[in-house]
C-alpha positions in Angstrom: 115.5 91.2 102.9 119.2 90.4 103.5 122.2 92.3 102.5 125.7 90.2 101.6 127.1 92.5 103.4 125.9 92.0 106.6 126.7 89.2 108.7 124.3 86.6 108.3 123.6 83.9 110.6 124.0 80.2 108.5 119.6 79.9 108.6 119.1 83.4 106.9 121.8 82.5 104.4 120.2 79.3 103.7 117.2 81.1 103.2 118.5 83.8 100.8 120.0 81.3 98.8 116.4 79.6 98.4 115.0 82.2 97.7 116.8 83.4 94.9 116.9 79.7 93.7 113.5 79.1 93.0 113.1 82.6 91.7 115.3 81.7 88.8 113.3 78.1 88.7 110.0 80.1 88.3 111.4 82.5 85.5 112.7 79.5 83.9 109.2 78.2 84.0 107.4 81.1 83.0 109.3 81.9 80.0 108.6 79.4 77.8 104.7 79.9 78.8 105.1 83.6 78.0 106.5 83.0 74.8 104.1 80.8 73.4 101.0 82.5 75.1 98.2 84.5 73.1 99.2 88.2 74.6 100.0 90.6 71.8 103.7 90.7 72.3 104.6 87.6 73.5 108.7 88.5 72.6 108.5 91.4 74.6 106.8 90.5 77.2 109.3 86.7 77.4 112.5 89.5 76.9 111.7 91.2 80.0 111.3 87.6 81.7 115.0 86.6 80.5 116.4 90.4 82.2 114.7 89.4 85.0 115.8 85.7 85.0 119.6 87.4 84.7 119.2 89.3 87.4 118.1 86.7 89.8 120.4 84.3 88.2 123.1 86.6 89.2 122.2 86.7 92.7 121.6 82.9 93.1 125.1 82.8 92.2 126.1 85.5 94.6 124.2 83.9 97.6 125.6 80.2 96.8 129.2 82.1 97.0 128.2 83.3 100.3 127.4 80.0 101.0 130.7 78.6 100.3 132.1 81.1 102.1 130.2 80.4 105.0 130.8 76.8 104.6 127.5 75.8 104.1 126.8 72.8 101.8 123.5 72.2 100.5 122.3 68.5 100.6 119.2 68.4 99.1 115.2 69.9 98.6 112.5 68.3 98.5 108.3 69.8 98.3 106.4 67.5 100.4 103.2 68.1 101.8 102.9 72.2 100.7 106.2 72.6 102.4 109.5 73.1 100.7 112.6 71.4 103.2 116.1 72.1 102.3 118.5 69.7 104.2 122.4 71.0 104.5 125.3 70.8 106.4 127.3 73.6 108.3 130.3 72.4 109.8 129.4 68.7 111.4 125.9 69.6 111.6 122.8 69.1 109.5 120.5 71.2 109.7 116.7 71.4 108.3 114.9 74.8 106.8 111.0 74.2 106.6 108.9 76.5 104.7 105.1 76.1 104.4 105.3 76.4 99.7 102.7 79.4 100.5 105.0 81.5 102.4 108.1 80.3 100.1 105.8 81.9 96.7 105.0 85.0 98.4 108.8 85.5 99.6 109.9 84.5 95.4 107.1 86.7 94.5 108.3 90.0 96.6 112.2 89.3 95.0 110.6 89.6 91.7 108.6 92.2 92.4 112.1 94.3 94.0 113.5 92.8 90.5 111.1 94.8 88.6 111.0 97.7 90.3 115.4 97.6 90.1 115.3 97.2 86.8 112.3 99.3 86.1 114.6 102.2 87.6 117.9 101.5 85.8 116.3 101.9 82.5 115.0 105.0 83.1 
């Protein structure tokens, strides 16, 4: 994906931000389901959830500084219609990202999935 290091035109920034954003809104969803789900560790299995939900937490936080930075201002989101739109403002312009909820699930899933594997690694 994108590295904060790079220099990032205002659309991918936008778009790193919201993907890390509803990241963390899925792992906020999931846990609670995890935890009072039927699996046979349901703790352990929620725990890991919560290490990933830091993580991504983390770098929400990082790509909404970068946002600031930038001076991009998020306005708003909205799901309509299977697509998620995030309206914001960069300097005097608005701008509109678009991005079919399909597309905007696998992209959240592959973050998790580079979560995991990050994680996975620094425990070993």
């Amino acid at each position: 994906m994108f590295l904060f290091g790079d220099l990032m035109n205002p659309h991918e920034l936008v778009l790193t931000w919201l993907l890390w954003h509803q990241t963390v809104e899925l792992l906020k969803h999931d846990i609670p389901l995890m935890e009072s789900s039927d699996t046979r560790f349901p703790i352990v299995y929620a725990g890991f959830l919560r290490l990933l939900g830091k993580a991504a937490f983390t770098k929400e936080r990082e790509a909404a500084k970068e946002l600031r930075r930038a001076g991009i201002t998020i306005i708003g989101e909205k799901n309509d219609r299977s697509e998620h739109i995030v309206m914001w403002r960069w300097g005097d312009q608005t701008e509109i990202l678009r991005i079919h909820e399909v597309k905007l699930r696998e992209e959240v899933q592959k973050m998790i999935d580079k979560l995991m594997v990050k994680i996975a690694e620094e425990r070993q």
